[in-house]
C-alpha positions in Angstrom: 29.5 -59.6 -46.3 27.5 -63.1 -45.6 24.3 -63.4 -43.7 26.0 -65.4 -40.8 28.4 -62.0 -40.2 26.0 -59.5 -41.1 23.7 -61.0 -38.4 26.8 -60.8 -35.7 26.9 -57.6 -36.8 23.4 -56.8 -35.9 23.6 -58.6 -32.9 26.8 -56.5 -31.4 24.6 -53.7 -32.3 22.0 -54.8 -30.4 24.1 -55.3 -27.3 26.0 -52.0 -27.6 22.4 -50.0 -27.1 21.7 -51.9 -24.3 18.9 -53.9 -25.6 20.7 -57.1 -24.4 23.5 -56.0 -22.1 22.2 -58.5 -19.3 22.4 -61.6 -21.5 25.6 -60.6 -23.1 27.3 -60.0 -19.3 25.6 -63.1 -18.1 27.7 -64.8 -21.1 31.2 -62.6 -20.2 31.4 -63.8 -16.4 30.9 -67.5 -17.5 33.8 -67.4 -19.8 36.0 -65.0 -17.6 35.4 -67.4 -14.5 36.1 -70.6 -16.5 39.1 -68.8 -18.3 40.2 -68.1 -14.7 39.8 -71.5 -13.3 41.7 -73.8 -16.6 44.6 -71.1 -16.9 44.7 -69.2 -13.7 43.9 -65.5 -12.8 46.8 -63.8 -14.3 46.2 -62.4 -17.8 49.8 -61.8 -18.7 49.8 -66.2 -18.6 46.3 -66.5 -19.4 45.4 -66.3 -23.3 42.0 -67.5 -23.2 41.7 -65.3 -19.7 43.0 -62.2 -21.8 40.6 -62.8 -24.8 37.9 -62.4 -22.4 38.7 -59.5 -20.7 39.1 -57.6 -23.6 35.9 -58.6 -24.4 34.4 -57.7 -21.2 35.8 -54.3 -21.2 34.6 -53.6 -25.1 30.9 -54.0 -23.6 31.6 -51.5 -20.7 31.4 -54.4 -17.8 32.6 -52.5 -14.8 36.2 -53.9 -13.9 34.6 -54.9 -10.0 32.8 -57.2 -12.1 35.1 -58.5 -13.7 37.8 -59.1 -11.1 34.8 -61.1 -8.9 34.5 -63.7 -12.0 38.2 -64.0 -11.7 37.9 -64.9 -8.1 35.4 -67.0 -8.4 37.2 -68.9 -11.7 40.5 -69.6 -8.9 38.1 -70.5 -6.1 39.0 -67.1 -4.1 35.0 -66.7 -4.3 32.7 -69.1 -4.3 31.0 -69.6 -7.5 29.0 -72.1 -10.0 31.5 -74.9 -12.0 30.7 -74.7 -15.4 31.7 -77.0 -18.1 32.3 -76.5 -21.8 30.0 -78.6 -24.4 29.7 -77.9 -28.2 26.7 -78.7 -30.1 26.5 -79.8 -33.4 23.2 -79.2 -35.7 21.3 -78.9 -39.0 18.8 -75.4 -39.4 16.4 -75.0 -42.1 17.3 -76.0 -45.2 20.4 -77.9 -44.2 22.8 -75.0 -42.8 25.3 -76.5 -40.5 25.6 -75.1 -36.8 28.3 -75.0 -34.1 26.8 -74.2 -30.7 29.3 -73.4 -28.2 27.7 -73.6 -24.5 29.2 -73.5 -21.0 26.8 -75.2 -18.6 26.4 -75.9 -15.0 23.9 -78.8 -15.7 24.7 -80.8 -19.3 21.0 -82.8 -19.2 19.5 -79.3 -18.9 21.1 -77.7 -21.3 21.5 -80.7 -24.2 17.3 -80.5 -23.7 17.0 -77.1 -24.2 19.2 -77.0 -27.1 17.7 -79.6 -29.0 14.2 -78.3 -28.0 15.2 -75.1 -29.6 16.3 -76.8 -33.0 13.0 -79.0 -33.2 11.2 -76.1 -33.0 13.5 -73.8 -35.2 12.8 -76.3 -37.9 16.0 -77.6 -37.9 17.5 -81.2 -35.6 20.6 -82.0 -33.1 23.2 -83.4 -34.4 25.5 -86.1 -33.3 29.0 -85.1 -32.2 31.7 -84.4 -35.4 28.4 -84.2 -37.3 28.9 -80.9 -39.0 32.3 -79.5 -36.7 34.8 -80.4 -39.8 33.1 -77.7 -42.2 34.4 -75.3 -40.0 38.0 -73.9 -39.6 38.7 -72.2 -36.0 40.6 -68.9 -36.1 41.8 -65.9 -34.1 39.7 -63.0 -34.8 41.1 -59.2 -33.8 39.0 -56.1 -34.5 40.7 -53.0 -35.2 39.1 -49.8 -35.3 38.7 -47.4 -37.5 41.7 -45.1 -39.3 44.8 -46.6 -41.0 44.1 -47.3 -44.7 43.6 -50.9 -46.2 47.3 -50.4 -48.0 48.8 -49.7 -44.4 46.3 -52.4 -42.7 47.8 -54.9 -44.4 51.5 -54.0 -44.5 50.7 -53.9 -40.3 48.7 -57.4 -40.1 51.6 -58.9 -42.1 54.6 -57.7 -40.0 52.6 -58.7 -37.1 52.3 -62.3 -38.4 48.6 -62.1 -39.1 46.9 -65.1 -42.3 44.5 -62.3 -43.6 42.5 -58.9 -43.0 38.7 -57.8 -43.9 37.7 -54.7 -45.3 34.8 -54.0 -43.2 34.2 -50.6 -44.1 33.3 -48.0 -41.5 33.7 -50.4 -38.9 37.2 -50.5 -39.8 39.3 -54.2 -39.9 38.8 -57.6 -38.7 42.1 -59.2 -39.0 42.5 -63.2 -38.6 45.5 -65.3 -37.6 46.2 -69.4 -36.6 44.6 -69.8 -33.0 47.8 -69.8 -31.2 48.9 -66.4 -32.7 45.9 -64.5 -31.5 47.7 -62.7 -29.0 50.9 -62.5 -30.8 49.6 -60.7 -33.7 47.2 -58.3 -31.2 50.7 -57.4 -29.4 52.2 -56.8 -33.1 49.3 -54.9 -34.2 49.5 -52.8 -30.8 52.9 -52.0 -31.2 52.5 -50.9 -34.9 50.3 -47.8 -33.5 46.8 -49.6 -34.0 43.4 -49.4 -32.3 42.3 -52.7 -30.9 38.6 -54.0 -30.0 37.5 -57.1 -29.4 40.2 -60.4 -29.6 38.7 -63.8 -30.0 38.3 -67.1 -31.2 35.4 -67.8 -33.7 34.7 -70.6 -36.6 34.6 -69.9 -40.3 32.7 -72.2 -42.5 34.3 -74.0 -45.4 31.4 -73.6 -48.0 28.2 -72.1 -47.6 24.7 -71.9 -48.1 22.5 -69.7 -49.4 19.1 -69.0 -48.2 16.0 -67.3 -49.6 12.3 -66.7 -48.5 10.8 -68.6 -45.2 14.1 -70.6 -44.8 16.0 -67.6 -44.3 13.5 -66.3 -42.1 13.2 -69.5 -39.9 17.2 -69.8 -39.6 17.4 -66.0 -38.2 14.6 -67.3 -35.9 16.4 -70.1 -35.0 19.7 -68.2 -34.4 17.9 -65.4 -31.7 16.3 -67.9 -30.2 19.9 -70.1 -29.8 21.6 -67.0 -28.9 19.0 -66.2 -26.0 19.6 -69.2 -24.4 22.3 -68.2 -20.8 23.8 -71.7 -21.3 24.9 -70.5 -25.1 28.1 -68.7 -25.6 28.6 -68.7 -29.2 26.3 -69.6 -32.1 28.5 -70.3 -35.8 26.2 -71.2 -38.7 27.5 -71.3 -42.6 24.1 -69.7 -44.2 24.5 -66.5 -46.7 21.5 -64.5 -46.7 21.6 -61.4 -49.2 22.1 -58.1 -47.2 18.6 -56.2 -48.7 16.5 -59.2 -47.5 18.4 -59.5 -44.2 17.8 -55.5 -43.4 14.3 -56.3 -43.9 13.7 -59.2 -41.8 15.4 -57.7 -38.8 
């Protein structure tokens, strides 16, 4: 597993006892009310709308709460207007990172963000600095029981590009973009236990970090992700497992 995934790992974790539900609903209702407002309020002809939903519901977000960002994504309640902006950057020791943000003030949030790289060590990049290392898939999570053998055979029928072993967590299977919710509905049918359905970046090549830059990076990742204006944070750093267990 590489650093960059074994951190997500730690980080769902981390939201799953509790220790950062607030932050991680703050970052739900932005992206279910801006789903709502580009696509509309019905799921069924709502991808991006659906993605998040799932989401929602795999971190326990009561389904009043979820309905109001819907309403307030069509206008039915009156809400902020957010607006998507990706940031592009360099961490410590020349790892490439994607920070996905939806904002309600871009000066505000273009500050902070480079504020936080400066004093993560790393610097703000201009745009299409460091976007074309990275390849954007759909990522589905499926939980724990079928077999890798049967895993497979299932992703394949169901159109899916390729499946991770990820042990007692059970699968993460990944297809194009626009077959995300194609393959879940395949993978569904087959008899299969979905989790979360969404779209990440993978990085084309990777680097590896030891000692204080591995350190500063994983600082400079918390301190990204803990940012409200901050959806997503996608870095291509490999850290080995051992010396990520012990500086988290």
């Amino acid at each position: 597993m590489s650093g960059h995934n074994r951190w997500s790992k730690i980080k769902r974790q981390k939201a799953a006892m509790g220790a950062s539900k607030g932050k991680l609903y703050t970052k739900l209702i932005k992206e279910i009310t801006v789903a709502a407002r580009m696509g509309g309020g019905d799921p069924a002809g709502n991808a991006r709308l659906r993605a998040a939903i799932t989401a929602a519901r795999e971190g326990n977000m009561p389904n009043d709460t979820i309905q109001r960002a819907v309403k307030k994504g069509t206008g039915e309640l009156e809400g902020e207007h957010y607006e998507e902006v990706m940031y592009e950057g360099y961490g410590p020791g020349g790892v490439a990172v994607l920070v996905e943000c939806l904002t309600d003030n871009r000066n505000r949030t273009a500050s902070d963000v480079r504020a936080t790289f400066s004093k993560g060590g790393g610097n703000l990049g201009a745009e299409g600095a460091v976007s074309w290392m990275f390849q954007k898939k759909g990522v589905i999570s499926v939980k724990p029981g079928p077999t890798e053998d049967q895993m497979m055979e299932k992703a394949i029928e169901a159109g899916a590009e390729d499946v991770i072993n990820q042990g007692a967590e059970g699968f993460e299977v990944r297809t194009t973009p626009a077959d995300l919710h194609t393959v879940a509905t395949g993978l569904e049918g087959a008899g299969l236990q979905l989790g979360e359905q969404k779209w990440s970046y993978f990085p084309q090549n990777t680097v590896t970090l030891e000692g204080e830059n591995a350190k500063k990076m994983l600082k400079l990742m918390d301190a990204l992700e803990d940012n409200d204006d901050v959806q997503n944070v996608h870095a291509n750093f490999e850290i080995d497992e051992a010396l990520m267990e012990s500086l988290q």
